[in-house]
N, C-alpha and C positions, 0 to 999 in steps of 0.2 A: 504494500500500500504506500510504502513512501518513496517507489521510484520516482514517481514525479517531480518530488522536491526539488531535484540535482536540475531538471530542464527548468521547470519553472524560475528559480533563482538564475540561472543562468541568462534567462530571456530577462527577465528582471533586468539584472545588471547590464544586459546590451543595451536595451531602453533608455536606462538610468545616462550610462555614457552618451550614448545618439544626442538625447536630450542635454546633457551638460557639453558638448562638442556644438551645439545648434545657440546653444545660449550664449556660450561664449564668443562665434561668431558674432553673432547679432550684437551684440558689445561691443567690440572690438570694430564693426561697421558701425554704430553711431557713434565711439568716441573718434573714428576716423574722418566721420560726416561733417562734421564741424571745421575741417578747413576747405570752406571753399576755391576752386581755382588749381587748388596745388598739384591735383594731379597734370593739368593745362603745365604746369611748370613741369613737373617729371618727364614727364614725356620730351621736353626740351633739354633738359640739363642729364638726363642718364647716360650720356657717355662719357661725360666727364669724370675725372677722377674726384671720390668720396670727400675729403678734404674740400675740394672745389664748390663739389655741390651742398657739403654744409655750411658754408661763407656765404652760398647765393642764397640759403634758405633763410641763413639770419638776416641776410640784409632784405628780404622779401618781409620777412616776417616786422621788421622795426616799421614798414610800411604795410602793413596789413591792412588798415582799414582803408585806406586809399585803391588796394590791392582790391577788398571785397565788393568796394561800392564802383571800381569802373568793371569788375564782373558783374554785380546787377544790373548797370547800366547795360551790357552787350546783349544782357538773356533780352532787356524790355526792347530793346531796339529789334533784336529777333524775332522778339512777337510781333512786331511791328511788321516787322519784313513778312512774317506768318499770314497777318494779318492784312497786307495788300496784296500779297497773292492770291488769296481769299475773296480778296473784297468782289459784288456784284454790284453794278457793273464794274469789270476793272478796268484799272487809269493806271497805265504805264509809268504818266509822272509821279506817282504817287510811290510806286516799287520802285524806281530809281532811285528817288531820295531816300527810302527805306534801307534798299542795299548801301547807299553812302553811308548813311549811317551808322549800319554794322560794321563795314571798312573802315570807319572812322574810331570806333572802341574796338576792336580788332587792332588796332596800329596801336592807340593809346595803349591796352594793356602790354605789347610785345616792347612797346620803350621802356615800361615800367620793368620788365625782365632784363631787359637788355639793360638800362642805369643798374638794376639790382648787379648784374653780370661786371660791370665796369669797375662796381664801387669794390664789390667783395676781390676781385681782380688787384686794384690797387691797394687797398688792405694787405693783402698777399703778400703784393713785391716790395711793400714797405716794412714788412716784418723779418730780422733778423737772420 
């Protein structure tokens, strides 16, 4: 009667893990959630050497909120672009200036990369 036990507990314990492997994720993805953008940076600075790209995150990071409000800026202007492609009837001049737009925070945020890239740069060669 208590062959059971050994499967049962066993299934148990799978569960138990699955579930704390799932939780942990989900952790671990909302405490990552909270930097806006950065990925947009990884993807630019990973072939650099590690060193390198912790200089460009600090000096990304001294500028963050600047960092995060012209990425809101690109999503709204996005919408926008969404938004006159969308539109009934569409007016071409309308998605013109939409896409300028997005080009326009699209440029802004890559100088902010590219200053962050400058500054951690000279930091560098000015250290002993």
């Amino acid at each position: 009667m208590r062959r059971w036990i050994i499967p049962f507990l066993a299934i148990a314990l799978l569960l138990s893990l699955v579930g704390n492997f799932v939780g942990l994720g989900y952790a671990l993805g909302q405490w990552r959630g909270e930097r806006p953008g950065l990925s947009l940076v990884e993807g630019t600075i990973g072939a650099y050497p590690p060193e390198l790209r912790r200089a460009i995150r600090a000096e990304l990071a001294a500028g963050r909120a600047d960092f995060v409000a012209g990425i809101a800026e690109l999503r709204q202007a996005r919408r926008a672009m969404i938004a006159a492609l969308q539109a009934v009837p569409f007016e071409p001049a309308a998605l013109r200036e939409a896409q300028r737009n997005v080009a326009a925070r699209t440029a802004a945020l890559q100088q902010q990369v590219h200053a962050a890239m400058l500054a951690a740069a000279e930091k560098r060669a000015q250290q002993p």
